[in-house]
VEXPAVEX-191505 format. One record per residue (C-alpha): x, y, z. Coordinates in pm, whole numbers, plus 50000, padded with zeros to 5 digits. Layout:
// VEXPAVEX-191505
> X_Y_Z
...
// end
This chain:
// VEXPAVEX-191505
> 42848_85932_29073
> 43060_85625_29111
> 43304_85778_28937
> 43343_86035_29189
> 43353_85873_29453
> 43643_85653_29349
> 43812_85984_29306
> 43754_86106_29645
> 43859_85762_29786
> 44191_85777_29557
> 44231_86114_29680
> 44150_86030_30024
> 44426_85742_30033
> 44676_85943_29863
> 44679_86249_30136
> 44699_86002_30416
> 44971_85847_30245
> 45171_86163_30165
> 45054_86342_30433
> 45097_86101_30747
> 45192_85764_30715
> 45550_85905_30465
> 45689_86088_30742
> 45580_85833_30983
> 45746_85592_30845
> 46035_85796_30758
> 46084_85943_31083
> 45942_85641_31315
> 46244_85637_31586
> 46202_86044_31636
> 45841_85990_31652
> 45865_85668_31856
> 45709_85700_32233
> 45545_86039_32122
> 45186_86154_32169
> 44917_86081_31939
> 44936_86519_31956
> 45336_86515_31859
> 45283_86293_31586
> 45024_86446_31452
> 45127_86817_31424
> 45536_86658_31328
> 45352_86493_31003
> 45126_86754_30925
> 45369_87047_30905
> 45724_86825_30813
> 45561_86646_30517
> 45453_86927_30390
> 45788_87136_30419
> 45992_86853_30288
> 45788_86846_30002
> 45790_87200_29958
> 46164_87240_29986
> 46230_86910_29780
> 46013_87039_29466
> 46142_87403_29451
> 46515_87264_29491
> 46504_87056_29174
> 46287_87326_29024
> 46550_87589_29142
> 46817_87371_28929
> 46616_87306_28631
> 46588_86919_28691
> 46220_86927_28822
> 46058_86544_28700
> 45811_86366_28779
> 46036_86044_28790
> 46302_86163_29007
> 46006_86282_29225
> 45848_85936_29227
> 46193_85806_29243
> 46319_85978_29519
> 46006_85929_29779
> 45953_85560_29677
> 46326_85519_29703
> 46310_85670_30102
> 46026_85510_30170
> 46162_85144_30051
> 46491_85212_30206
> 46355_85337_30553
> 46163_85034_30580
> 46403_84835_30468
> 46633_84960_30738
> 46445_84743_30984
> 46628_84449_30977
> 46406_84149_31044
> 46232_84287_30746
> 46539_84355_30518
> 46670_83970_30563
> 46311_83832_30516
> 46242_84052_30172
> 46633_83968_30012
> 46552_83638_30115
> 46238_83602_29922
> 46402_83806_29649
> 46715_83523_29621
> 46404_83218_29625
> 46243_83440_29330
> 46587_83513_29113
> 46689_83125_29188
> 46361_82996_29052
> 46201_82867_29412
> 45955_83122_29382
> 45726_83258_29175
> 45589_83618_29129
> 45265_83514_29276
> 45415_83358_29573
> 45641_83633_29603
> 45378_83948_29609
> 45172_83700_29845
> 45460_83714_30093
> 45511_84042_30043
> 45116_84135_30067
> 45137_83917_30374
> 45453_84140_30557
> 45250_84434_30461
> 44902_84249_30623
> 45134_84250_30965
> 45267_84624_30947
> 44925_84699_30926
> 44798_84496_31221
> 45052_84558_31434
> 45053_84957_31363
> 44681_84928_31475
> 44758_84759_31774
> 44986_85026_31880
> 44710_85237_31797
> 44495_85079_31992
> 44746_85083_32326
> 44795_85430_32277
> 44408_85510_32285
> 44313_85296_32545
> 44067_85444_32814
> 44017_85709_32558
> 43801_85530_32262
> 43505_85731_32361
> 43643_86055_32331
> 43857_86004_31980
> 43487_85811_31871
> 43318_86158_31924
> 43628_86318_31724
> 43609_86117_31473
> 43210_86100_31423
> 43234_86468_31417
> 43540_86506_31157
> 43285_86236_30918
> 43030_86499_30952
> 43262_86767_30854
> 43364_86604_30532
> 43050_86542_30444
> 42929_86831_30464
> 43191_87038_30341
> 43221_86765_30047
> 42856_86753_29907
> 42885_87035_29687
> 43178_86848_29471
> 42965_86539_29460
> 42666_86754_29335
> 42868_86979_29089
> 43145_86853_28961
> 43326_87132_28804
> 43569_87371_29069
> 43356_87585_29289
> 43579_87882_29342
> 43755_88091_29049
> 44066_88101_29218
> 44121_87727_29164
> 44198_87763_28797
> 44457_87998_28844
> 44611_87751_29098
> 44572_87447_28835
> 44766_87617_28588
> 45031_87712_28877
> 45059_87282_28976
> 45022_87203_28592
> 45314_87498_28565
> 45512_87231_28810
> 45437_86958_28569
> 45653_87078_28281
> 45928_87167_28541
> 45851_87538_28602
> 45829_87656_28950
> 45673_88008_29032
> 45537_87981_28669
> 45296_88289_28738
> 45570_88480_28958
> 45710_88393_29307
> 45411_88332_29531
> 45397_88018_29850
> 45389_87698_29651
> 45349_87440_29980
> 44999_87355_29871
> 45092_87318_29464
> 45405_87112_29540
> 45180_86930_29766
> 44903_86856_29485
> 45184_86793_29247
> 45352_86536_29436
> 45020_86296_29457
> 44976_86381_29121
> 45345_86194_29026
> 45328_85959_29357
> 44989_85826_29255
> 44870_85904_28946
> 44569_86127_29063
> 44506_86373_28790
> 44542_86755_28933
> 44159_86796_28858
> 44060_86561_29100
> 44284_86693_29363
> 44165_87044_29362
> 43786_86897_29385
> 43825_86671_29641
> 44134_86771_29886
> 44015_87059_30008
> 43728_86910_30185
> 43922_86580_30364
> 44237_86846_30440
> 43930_86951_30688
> 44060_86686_30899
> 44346_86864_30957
> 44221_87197_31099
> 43947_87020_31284
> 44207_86812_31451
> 44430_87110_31544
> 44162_87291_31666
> 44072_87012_31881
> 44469_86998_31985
> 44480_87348_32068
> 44191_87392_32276
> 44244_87030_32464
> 44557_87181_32609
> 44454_87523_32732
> 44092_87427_32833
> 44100_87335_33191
> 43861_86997_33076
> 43953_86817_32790
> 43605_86719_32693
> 43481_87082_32652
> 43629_87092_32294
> 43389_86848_32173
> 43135_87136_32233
> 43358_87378_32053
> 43357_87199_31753
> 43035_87059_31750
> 42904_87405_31783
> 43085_87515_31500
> 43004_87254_31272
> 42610_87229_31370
> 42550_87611_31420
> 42426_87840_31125
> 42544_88171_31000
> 42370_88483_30981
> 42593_88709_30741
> 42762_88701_30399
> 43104_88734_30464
> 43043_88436_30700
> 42885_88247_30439
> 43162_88313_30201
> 43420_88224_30501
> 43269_87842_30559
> 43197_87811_30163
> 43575_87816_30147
> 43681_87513_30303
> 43529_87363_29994
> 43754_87507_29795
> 44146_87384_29753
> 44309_87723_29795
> 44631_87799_29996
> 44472_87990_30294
> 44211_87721_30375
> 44478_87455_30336
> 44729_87592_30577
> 44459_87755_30848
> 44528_87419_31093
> 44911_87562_31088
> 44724_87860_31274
> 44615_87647_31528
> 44927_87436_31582
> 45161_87769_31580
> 44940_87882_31919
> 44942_87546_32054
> 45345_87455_32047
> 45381_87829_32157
> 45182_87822_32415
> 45335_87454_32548
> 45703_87626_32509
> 45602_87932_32746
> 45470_87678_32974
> 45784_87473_33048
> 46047_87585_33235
> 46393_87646_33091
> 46406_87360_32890
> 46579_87558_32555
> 46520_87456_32210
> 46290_87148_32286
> 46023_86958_32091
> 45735_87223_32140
> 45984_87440_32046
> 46044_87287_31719
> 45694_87233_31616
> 45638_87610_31670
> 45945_87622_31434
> 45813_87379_31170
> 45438_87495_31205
> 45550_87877_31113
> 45719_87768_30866
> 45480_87568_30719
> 45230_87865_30732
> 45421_88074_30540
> 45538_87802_30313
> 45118_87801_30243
> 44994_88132_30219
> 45118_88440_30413
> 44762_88521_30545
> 44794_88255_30715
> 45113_88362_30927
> 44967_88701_31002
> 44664_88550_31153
> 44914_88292_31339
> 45118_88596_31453
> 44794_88728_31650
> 44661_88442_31767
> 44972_88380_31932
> 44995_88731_32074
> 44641_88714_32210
> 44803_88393_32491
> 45220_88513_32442
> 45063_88901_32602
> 44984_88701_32930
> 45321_88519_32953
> 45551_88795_32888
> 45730_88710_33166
> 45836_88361_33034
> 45927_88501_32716
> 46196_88703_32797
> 46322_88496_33014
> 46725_88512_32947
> 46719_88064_32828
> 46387_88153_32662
> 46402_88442_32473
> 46751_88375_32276
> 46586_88026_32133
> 46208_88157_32052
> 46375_88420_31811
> 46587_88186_31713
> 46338_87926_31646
> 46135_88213_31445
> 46449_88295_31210
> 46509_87938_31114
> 46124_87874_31042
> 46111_88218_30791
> 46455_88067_30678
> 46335_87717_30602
> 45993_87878_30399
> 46114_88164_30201
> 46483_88034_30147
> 46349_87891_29762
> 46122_88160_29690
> 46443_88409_29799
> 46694_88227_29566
> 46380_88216_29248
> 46354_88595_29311
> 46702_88642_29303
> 46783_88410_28946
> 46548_88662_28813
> 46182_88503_28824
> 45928_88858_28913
> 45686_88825_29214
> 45365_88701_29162
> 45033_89023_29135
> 44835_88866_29453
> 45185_88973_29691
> 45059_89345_29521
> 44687_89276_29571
> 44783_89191_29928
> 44889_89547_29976
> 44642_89653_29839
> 44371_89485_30047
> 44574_89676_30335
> 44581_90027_30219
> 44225_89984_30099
> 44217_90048_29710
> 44131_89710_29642
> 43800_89627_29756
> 43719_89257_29643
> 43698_89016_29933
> 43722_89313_30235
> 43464_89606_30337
> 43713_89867_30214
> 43425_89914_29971
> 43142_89888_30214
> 43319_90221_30415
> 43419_90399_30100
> 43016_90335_29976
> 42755_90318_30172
> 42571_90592_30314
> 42543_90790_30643
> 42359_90803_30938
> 42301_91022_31258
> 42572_91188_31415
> 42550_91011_31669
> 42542_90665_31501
> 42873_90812_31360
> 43050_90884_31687
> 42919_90712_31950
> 42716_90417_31818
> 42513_90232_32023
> 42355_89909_32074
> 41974_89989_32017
> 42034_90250_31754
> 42321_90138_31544
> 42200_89953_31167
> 42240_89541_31137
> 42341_89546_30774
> 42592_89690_30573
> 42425_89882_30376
> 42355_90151_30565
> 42707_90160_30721
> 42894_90518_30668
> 43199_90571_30497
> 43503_90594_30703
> 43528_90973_30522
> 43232_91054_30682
> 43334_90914_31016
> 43650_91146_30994
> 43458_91436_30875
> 43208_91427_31162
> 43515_91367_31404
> 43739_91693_31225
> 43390_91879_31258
> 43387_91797_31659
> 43737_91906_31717
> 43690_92192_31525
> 43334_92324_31721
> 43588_92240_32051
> 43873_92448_31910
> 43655_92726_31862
> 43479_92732_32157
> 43595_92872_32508
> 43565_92534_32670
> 43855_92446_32853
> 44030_92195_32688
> 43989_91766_32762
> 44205_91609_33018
> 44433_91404_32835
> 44301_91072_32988
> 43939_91207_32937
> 44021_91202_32554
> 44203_90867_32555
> 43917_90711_32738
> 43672_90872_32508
> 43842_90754_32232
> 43886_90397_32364
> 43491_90389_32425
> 43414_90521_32082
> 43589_90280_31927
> 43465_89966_32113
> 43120_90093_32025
> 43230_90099_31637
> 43424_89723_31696
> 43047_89619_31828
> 42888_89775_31527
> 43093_89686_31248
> 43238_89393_31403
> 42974_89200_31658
> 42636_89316_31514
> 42754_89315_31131
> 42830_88995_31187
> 42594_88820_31417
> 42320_89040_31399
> 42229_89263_31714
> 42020_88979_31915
> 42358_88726_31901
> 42612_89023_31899
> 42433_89107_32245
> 42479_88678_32355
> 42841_88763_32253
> 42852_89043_32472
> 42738_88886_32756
> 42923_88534_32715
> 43254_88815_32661
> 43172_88969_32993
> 43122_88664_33174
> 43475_88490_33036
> 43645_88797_33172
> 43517_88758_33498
> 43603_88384_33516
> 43953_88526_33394
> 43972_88759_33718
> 43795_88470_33957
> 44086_88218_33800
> 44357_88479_33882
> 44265_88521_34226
> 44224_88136_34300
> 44593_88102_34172
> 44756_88397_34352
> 44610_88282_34663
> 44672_87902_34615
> 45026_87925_34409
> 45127_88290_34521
> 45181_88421_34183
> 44981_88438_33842
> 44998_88196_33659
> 44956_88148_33269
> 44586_88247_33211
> 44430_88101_32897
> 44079_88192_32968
> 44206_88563_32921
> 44394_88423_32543
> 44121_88307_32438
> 43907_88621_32496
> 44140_88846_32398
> 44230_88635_32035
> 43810_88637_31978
> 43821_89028_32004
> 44130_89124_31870
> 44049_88885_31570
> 43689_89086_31544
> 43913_89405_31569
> 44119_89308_31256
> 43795_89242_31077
> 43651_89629_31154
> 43963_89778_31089
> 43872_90021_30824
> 43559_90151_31042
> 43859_90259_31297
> 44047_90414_31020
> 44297_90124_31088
> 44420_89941_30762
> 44265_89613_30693
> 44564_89409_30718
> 44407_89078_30620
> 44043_89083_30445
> 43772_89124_30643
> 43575_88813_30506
> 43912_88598_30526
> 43896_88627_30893
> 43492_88490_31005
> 43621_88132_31009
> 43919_88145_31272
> 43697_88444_31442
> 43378_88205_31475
> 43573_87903_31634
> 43779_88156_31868
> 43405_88308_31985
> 43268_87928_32040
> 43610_87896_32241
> 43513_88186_32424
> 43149_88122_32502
> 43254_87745_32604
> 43480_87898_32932
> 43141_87838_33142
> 43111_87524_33006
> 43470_87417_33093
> 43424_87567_33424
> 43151_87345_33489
> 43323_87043_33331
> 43634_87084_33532
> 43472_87142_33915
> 43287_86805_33804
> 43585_86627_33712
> 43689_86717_34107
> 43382_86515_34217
> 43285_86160_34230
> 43095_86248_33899
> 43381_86326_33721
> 43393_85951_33620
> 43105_85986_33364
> 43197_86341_33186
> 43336_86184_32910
> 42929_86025_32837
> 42849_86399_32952
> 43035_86560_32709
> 42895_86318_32443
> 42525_86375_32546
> 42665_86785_32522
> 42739_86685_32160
> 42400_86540_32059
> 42202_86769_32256
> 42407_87075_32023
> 42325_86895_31710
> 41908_86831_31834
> 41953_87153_31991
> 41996_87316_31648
> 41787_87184_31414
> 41497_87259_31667
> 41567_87569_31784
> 41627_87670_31397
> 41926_87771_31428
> 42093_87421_31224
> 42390_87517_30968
> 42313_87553_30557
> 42374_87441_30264
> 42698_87620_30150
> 42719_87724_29745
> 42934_87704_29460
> 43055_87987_29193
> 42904_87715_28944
> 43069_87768_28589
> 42929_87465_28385
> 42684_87183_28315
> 42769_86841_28507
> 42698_86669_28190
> 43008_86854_28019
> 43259_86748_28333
> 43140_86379_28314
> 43144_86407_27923
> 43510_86540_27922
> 43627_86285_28166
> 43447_85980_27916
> 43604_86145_27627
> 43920_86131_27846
> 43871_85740_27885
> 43737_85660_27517
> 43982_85823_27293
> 44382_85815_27204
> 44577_86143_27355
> 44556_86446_27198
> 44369_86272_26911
> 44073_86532_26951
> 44006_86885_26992
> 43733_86994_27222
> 43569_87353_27152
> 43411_87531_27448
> 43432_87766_27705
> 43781_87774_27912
> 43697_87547_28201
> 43710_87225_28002
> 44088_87330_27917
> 44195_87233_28315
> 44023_86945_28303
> 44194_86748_28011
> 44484_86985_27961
> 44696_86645_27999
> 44472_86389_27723
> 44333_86642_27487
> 44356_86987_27290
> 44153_87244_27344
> 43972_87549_27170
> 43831_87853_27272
> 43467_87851_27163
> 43594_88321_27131
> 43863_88155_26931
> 43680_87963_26694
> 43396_88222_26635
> 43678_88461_26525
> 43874_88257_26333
> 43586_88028_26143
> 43480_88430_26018
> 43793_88589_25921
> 44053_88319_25787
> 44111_87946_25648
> 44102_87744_26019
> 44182_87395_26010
> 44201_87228_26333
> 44454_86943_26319
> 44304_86674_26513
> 44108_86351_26398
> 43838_86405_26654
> 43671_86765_26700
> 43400_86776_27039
> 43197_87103_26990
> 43039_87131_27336
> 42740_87390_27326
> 42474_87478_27627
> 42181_87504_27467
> 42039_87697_27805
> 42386_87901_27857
> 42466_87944_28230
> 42482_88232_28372
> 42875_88228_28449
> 42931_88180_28853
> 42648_88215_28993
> 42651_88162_29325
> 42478_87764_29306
> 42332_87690_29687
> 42301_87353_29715
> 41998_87145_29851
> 42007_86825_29989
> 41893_86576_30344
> 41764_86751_30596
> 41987_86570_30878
> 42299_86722_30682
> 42189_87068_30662
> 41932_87330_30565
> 41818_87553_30264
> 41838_87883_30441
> 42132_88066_30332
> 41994_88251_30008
> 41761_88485_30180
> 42119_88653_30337
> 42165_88788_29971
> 41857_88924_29921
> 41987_89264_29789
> 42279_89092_29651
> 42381_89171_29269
> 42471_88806_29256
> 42270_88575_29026
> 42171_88298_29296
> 42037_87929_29237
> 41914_87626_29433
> 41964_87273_29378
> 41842_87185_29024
> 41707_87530_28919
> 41956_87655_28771
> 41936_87975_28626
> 42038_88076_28238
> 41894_88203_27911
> 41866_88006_27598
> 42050_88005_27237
> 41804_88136_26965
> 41806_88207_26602
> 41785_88588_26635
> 42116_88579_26861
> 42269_88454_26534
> 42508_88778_26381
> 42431_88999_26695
> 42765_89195_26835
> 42898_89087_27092
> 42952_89346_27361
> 43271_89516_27418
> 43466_89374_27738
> 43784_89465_27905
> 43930_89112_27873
> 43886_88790_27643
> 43744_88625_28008
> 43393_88823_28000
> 43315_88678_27657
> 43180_88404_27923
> 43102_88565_28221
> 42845_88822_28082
> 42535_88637_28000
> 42431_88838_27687
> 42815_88740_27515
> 42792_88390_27645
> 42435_88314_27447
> 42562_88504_27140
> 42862_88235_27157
> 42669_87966_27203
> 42436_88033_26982
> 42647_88131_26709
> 42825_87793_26753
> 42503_87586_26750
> 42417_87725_26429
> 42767_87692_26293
> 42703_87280_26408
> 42362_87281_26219
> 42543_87468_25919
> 42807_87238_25867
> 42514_86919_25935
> 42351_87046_25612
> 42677_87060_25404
> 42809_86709_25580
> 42514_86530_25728
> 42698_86225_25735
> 43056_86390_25914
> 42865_86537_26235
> 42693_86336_26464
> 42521_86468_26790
> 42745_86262_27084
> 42579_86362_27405
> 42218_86593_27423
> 42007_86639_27747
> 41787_86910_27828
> 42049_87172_27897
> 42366_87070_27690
> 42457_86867_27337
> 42779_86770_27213
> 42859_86761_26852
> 43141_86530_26746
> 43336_86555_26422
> 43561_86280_26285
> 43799_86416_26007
> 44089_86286_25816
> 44438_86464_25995
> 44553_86408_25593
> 44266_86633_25474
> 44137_86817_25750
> 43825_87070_25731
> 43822_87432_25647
> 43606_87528_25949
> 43519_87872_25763
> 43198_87731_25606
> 43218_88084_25434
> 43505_87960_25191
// end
């Protein structure tokens, strides 16, 4: 476990680095007198568009290295500090003394630790200048981004291995970076590889460790844009705290929900770019709320956050695209104002420009797009059905007619199951208008129909949105806190026409009006709309946007006590709000759970491979197993299929060429990503999740029971069944124990031909490694047949 965490610290260290302190020190006079805010959202979204841009270039020209990378930031980063002069004549100074012979090396990185020592302490006392009066408030921020990490970190400290298939696909894409390719699987948004790939060079962290750990601390980051965002349009700045507590504290009651929070685990491109989301609304909003002033700072954070977003993943723009259209509806006005207008499309241009300009050029030298840009269409016109309900509507059965066209609170179903296919929904609708076309009934005024139509599909947005969701007692709390936020919309309006004599720049209404149209997106296919973005995709930015939402009374309260003599001691308030949410929660059952892996392996076999990694000489051994070891020491060692070896050690002579051979074999083989709930301290979170996939087809687990078969004699010579790709060999169960035990018998085999060449490495209950030390001169015919 130590291990680990030294990873996670490394890790840790190296995003801050890269992510903030690089661009802070690069960029110190533009950022100098800034807010804490400006600073924040300039590092988070330049660093990582520098990066991107810097990468693909040399990529673009076929000079992509890791020691021009390292040499090129190191070489900025010296030289930028350097620049200061004070500093510049005191470090040539001491570098004269140590070249002369006055000093040695040990005086010399003493003076040097010593200048670094007083960057350090007087950086925190700027720190501290900027923050005083406000310690309370960033205390309660940062307690609750510690909690985040935690608990969206756990799972990698309890399994080890990646929790999310998609994460070996994006391995090989950073690894593809390594040997200088760029777009090595097709022309996709590489921000978040180049990112990974840069810490990799800067610091020496291996990719695996990355993609375990970043995910979870890059958390920060959308918490603290979240925070940003809702700070500024709230009319109380302390009502956030709620807002986030809430989301962190407050369980789920759905699977695509689950599946939404399980994903901040994971490293993958949408969860590492959703605080651009955030930060897109928040410099938009601050543009449309100044008057006239042209292509200004929250102008170009807009810029740099949009094109940051689509630098990451595109998903991640659309959603930006209506979360700023929810706020930009209610400012109209101010947008096309004549100075205001001009710049925001101009600001939009140069942001697509800055993101797309090296995947344009890597599509046009002749590299092909990458299949997910494909899959993404085909999320939208519904034929692929993996991650949205597309396959919920086209499946599940009927109900009533009148469930089907006018569904209603106490008679629509909670559960997807028994939700009807959008087919059926248009054949009950074509059978309506038919019975009215052949009846005598004079026809529908036009405004009759619209309104009909308008009702009918709110009802179906409650069903398949609200209630699907939240189930029908919170989807009716939803409707209610909805109803209420509208009318403190309409009260709001009315105070400011009568006080300011126009309307001004609502938020309460944004914020409403992102929640629903964000639940809209998600029922799209029940409305026979396409599902632009998967449904599941969208219950994390949905479930913050609804706590925003049910928080307006809150803030209402918050701000008409800030007015009052009270409003000295909201800050504590807000902090007691916090405490009370998390208490709150765990008694009223309704505390968060334990999220869950798509496990894949054994622990021991990740902290095996990374010994191995330690103990022996670079590619000086061969380990033989299933695929996910290959990731892991794809740098220090070779690696063999365990479907590779039990074809080839049948049919031909098959030497393996390396003085070391690992044979890594799960003597209880795992059933291949099951979904691995994890159980843990109660003040963290609860074991409550599982009973949401109840008629699931997944294969589920909890904590140390994990479930699998076991290798066996009579699995020896069985067929193996036939499979569409070489991939299912280890993902169905019946394949995997053939392998395994095929290759536990080959070990025992080849023990009672060369008991003294095999020796068992690692065993424990569920795994044993065999090693195998062979002459390279006069290597092993591993066809024991010959």
């Amino acid at each position: 476990m130590s291990y680990w965490i030294l990873e996670f610290i490394r890790v840790g260290i190296g995003y801050i680095f890269l992510m903030y302190l690089w661009p802070s020190v690069i960029f110190r006079k533009h950022l100098s007198g800034k807010s804490l805010t400006y600073r924040f959202a300039f590092c988070s979204t330049v660093s990582v568009l520098l990066i991107n841009t810097l990468v693909l270039s040399l990529g673009l020209f076929h000079i992509l290295d890791g020691r021009i990378v390292f040499f090129l930031f190191y070489g900025i980063f010296i030289a930028s500090i350097l620049k200061e002069k004070r500093l510049r004549l005191r470090v040539s100074g001491q570098l004269r003394k140590l070249f002369a012979g006055k000093l040695g090396w040990k005086s010399f990185l003493t003076a040097l630790a010593d200048d670094s020592k007083y960057l350090l302490v007087t950086f925190f006392r700027r720190l501290n200048q900027k923050i005083k009066g406000r310690r309370l408030e960033y205390g309660i921020l940062s307690v609750l981004i510690l909690f985040a990490i935690a608990y969206f970190s756990y799972g990698a400290f309890q399994n080890h291995s990646y929790g999310w298939g998609d994460m070996y696909v994006h391995h090989a894409w950073i690894y593809g970076l390594k040997e200088g390719n760029i777009f090595s699987a097709g022309v996709y948004p590489e921000a978040m590889h180049c990112f990974i790939y840069s810490m990799d060079v800067l610091f020496g962290i291996s990719i695996y460790s990355c993609l375990l750990f970043l995910g979870e601390i890059h958390v920060a980051a959308l918490l603290v844009a979240v925070y940003c965002l809702f700070r500024e349009i709230l009319k109380s700045r302390y009502t956030v705290y709620l807002i986030l507590a809430a989301f962190l504290t407050i369980d789920v009651v759905c699977i695509d929900e689950i599946y939404g929070m399980a994903r901040l685990q994971y490293t993958i491109p949408q969860e590492f770019g959703l605080y651009t989301l955030f930060l897109c609304t928040l410099y938009l909003i601050r543009f449309l709320k100044r008057e006239n002033k042209g292509f200004d700072g929250n102008l170009f954070l807009f810029m740099t956050s949009l094109a940051a977003s689509l630098a990451i993943h595109f998903y991640v723009t659309i959603m930006a695209f209506f979360l700023c259209a929810s706020f930009a509806v209610f400012g109209l006005n101010q947008i096309f104002r004549k100075k205001n207008f001009g710049v925001l499309v101009t600001a939009v241009i140069l942001g697509v420009v800055i993101s797309t300009l090296p995947m344009v050029l890597a599509f046009a030298s002749g590299i092909p797009l990458q299949g997910s840009l494909n899959w993404g269409m085909n999320i939208i016109n519904g034929t692929d059905t993996k991650e949205g309900r597309s396959q919920a509507v086209q499946t599940s059965t009927g109900e009533s007619t009148e469930a089907m066209t006018g569904i209603t609170a106490e008679k629509g179903s909670e559960n997807a199951s028994s939700l009807p296919s959008q087919s059926q929904l248009d054949s009950q609708q074509g059978t309506v208008i038919e019975m009215e076309s052949s009846t005598n009934v004079p026809k529908t005024p036009l405004v009759k129909k619209v309104a009909d139509a308008v009702i009918r599909s709110l009802k179906l947005v409650y069903q398949y949105g609200y209630v699907q969701l939240y189930g029908r007692s919170r989807a009716g709390w939803l409707l209610r806190f909805t109803i209420i936020a509208a009318i403190l919309t309409l009260v709001n309006v009315v105070i400011s026409i009568v006080r300011l004599k126009k309307i001004s720049f609502n938020m309460y209404a944004g914020i409403t009006t992102a929640s629903f149209l964000f639940m809209l997106l998600y029922a799209a296919p029940f409305l026979g709309l396409p599902e632009i973005i998967a449904g599941a995709r969208l219950c994390l930015p949905e479930q913050i946007l609804l706590l925003a939402m049910m928080a307006i009374p809150a803030d209402e309260l918050f701000f008409l006590l800030e007015k009052t003599k009270a409003g000295h001691f909201v800050p504590q308030i807000s902090l007691a709000g916090v405490l009370a949410i998390y208490a709150g929660t765990n008694y009223f059952g309704v505390f968060h759970g334990y999220l869950y892996y798509e496990l894949t392996r054994y622990n021991a076999a990740v902290e095996l491979t990374s010994e191995i990694m330690d103990a022996y000489p670079q590619y000086s051994y061969t380990i033989i197993s299933t695929t996910e070891e290959l990731y892991q020491s794809v740098e220090d060692a070779r690696h063999e299929e365990i479907l590779d070896f039990y074809n080839k050690s049948r049919l031909v002579d098959y030497y393996i060429p390396t003085e070391y051979l690992f044979f890594y074999i799960e003597k209880n083989p795992i059933y291949y990503s099951q979904y691995h709930f994890f159980s843990g301290p109660r003040w963290l979170a609860q074991d409550k999740y599982t009973k949401y996939y109840e008629y699931s087809t997944a294969v589920l687990s909890i904590g140390d029971g994990i479930e699998h078969s076991e290798i066996s004699e009579e699995a020896v010579g069985e067929s193996l069944l036939t499979t569409s790709k070489a991939s299912d060999a280890y993902s169905v169960i019946i394949n995997r124990t053939i392998l395994e035990s095929e290759m536990y018998h080959w070990c025992q085999e080849f023990k009672t031909r060369l008991p003294n060449e095999i020796k068992v490495y690692y065993e424990d209950e569920n795994f044993i490694c065999y090693v195998v030390k062979q002459n390279p001169a006069h290597l092993y015919n591993l066809n024991l047949e010959k």
